[in-house]
Structure formats: C-alpha cells, structure tokens
N, C-alpha and C positions, 0 to 999 in steps of 0.2 A: 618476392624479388623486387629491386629497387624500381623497376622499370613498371612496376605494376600497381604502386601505391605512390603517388606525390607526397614530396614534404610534408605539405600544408592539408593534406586530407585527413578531413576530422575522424575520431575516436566514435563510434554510434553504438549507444546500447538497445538491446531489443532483448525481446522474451520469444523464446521459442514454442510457435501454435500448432504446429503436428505433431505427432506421437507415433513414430518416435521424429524429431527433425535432425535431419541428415546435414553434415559436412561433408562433401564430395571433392576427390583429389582434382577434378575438373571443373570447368562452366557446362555439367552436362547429367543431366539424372542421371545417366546412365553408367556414367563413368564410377572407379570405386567411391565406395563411401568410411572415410577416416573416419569420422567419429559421429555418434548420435546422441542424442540432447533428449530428456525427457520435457514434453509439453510445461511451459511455464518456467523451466531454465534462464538465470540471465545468461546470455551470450554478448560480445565483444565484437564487434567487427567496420570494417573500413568499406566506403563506395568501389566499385569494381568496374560497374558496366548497370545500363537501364532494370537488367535483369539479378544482376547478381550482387551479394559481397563479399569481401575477402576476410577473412580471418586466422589465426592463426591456433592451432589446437597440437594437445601435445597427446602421442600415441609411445606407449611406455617409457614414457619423462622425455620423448624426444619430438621436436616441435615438427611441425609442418604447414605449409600455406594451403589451406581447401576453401571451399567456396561454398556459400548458402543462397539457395535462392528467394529473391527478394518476399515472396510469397509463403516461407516457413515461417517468417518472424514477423513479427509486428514490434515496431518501435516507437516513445514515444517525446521527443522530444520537442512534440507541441503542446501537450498536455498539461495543465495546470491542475497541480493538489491543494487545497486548501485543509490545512492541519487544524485543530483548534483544539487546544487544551484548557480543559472544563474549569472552573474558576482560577483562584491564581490571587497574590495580591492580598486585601483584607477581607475576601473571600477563601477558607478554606477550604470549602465544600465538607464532605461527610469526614469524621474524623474519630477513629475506632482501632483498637488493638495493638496502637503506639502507630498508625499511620496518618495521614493525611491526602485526602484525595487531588488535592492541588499539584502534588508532588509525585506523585503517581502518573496521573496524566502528564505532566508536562517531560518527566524521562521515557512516557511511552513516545511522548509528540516528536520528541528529538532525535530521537532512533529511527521512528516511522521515516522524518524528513532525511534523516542519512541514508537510509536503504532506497527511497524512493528518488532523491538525487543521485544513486550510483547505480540506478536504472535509468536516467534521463529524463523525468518530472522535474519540473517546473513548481517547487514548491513553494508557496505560501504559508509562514506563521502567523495565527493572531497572537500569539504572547510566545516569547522566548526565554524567559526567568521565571524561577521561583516567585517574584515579588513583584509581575505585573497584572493589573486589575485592569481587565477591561472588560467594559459593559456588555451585555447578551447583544444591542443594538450597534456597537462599533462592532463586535465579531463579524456579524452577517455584512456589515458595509464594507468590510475588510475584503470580505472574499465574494462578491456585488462586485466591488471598482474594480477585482483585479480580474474580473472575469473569468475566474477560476471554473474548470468543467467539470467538479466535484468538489464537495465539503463534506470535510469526515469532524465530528464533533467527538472526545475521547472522554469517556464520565467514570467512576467508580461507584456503585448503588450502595443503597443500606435499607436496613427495614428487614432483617434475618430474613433474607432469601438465601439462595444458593447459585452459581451458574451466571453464563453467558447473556444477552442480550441486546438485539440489535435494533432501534428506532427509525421510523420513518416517517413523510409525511407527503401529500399526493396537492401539495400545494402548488409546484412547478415538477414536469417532468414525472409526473405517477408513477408512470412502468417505467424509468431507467433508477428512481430511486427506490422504487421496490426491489428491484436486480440486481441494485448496490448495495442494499442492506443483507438481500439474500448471499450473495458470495463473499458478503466479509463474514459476515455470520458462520458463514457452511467451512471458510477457513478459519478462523479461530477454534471453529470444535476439533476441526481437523487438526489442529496442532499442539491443542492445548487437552483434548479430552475430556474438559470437563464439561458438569451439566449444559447442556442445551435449552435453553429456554426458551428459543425463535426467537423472529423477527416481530417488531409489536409496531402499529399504527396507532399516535397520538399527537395532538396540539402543540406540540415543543418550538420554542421561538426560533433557536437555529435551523429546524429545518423549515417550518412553515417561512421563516421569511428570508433566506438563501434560496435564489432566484436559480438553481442550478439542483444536478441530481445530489440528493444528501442522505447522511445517516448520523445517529448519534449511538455511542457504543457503550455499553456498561460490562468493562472489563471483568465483574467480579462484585461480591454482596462484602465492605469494608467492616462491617460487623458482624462477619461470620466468620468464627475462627478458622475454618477452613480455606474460606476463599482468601483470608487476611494474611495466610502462613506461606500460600501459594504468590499472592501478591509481595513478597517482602525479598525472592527467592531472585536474582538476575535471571537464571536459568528460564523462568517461567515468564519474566518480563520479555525474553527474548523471543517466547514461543507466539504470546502477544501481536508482539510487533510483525512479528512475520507472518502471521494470521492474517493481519490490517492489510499490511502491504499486498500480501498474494490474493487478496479480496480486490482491492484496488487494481490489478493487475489483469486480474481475470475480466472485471467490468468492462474493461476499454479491449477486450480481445470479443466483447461481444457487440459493443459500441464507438 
C-alpha cells in the first residue's frame, strides 16, 4: 500500500538465513505465512519498521504485500568483494585445448561481479578486459585501498590434473579465510559435481599479501580434456559463478 512504503525508500537485497524463511501476511509470526524461501534465496524487499520489511511475493502469479522479519535475512550492502581475474594482458596464463586461461577468468570475474551487484556487494575489479595487465603487486593494493572485506583470486590450473580447487593462506585473518575457501569450495562441488580436490594452504602473493580474508580458486585442469570441454560450455561457466558467488554468500552469513 502506498501509505506503507515512501517514494524514496530504497530497493534492499538480502539472502534469506532460515530454512525455511517465511513472508507472513502480517508484522506478526504468527499471522499467515504467503510464501517461504529456501535458506540462501535472494529476496527483494523495502524498510517497514525497526523490526520488519516489506516485500512483495506472488502466490499463483498473483502478487501480494507480506512482511519478513528483519532477523530471516541478512543483507549486504556494506560488504565489499574484491574480484580479480588471474592474469590478463601479455600474460596469458595456462593456454591448452584452444583456450586461454586469461579469458576464462576474466568471463567468470564479470558474471561473479553481475550476480554479486544484484545481491547488494559492493564490488571491486582488478582488471575488467581482455587486454589488461596488471601486476600480482597492484592486484593486492587494489583491494588494500579499497578496503575490500574479501578477495576472491579466479585461476584455471594445468599440469594434467583433474577437478576443483580452492587456495588459501593464514597471513591475515586464518580462520575467516579458511571458512572462505571452505564454502566456496563446498559450493562449486555443489553445483558443478566435479572432482573435489579441497581446500589447499600455500605461499601465493594474493593471498599472503591481501590484508583481508582470501582465497584463490582453480576453476578446472586447462589441459585436461575433460576439464577443458567442461570449461568451453556457458552452461558449466554458469554453474562456476554460482558456486563462487553462493560461497561468498554463505561466508558473510557466518561473519
């Protein structure tokens, strides 16, 4: 109702943290519940009251105004991502099966940044083209200045392996970027199925010297036919990014 939401009152996205998380026809648990949300849902919705917000949800294609309380969701519209897509520029990184790993990352980085700006992230790119170089050292100062409260580093591997991979390093922040590499990790198997190869602890520049929680991800082995055929597919790019992003998602629902 017009009386219930001002002009000017902003659009807030949030992910929904109970299971199931309820829209209720009232400001009252008690009252019916329209519609339910499985954990980790984006949901839509406008300020109401200290307690509540409003939104709008449609119950057999017909809309309605219910209400969520402020404590099902968590939203993140302070939250800064820093994206960084693994070389770039006259770096082409690993380059096998007619792909190039430059280019890989960088269509995973810009999807990641779409879905994570249509959740309310505050994202951060270090390179946004094909054909920019930038050093291991400006990456990390990239997302240093901008104060960023996570840095995701996006790699494709080579050296005929198989499978997933998630990097970490206990230089700043141990246990939240251990728990960030574990939940992107645990959602990319989750969406993607393939092999699992964990979470690995090593020396690597962007996370040892990104002053925040971090992880470096190796999408896939770019000389392995398998991983290379699965790499080449949108389909499987998409399953990717939605991996990242719901790892990302999950982190700040624990932090």
């Amino acid at each position: 109702h017009k009386n219930d939401v001002g002009k000017n009152v902003p659009l807030l996205h949030g992910i929904a943290l109970n299971q199931p998380t309820n829209v209720y026809s009232k400001t009252n648990r008690n009252s019916n519940v329209l519609k339910s949300y499985k954990r980790g849902s984006l949901l839509k919705f406008r300020p109401y009251n200290n307690d509540w917000y409003i939104a709008t949800v449609y119950v057999n294609k017909k809309p309605y105004k219910g209400y969520i309380h402020n404590s099902d969701i968590v939203h993140f519209t302070n939250k800064t991502v820093v994206i960084d897509a693994g070389h770039g520029g006259k770096d082409p990184g690993a380059i096998a099966n007619g792909l190039q790993e430059k280019d890989i990352t960088l269509e995973l980085a810009l999807r990641a940044q779409e879905l994570l700006e249509e959740a309310g992230f505050n994202v951060i790119m270090t390179r946004k083209t094909v054909n920019d170089y930038v050093s291991l050292s400006e990456r990390t100062n990239i997302a240093n200045n901008a104060k960023g409260d996570v840095f995701i580093s996006i790699h494709v591997n080579s050296g005929g392996g198989e499978g997933i991979e998630t990097w970490w390093q206990d230089s700043h922040e141990a246990e939240k970027s251990k728990v960030l590499a574990e939940t992107i990790q645990s959602e990319l198997i989750r969406e993607t199925k393939a092999r699992d190869r964990g979470i690995k602890q090593g020396n690597l520049h962007v996370n040892r010297e990104s002053k925040m929680p971090s992880s470096l991800i190796e999408v896939g082995f770019i000389d392995n036919e398998k991983d290379a055929e699965k790499l080449k597919k949108k389909t499987y790019k998409e399953k990717l990014v939605v991996g990242i992003v719901n790892g990302i998602k999950k982190f700040f629902q624990l932090f």
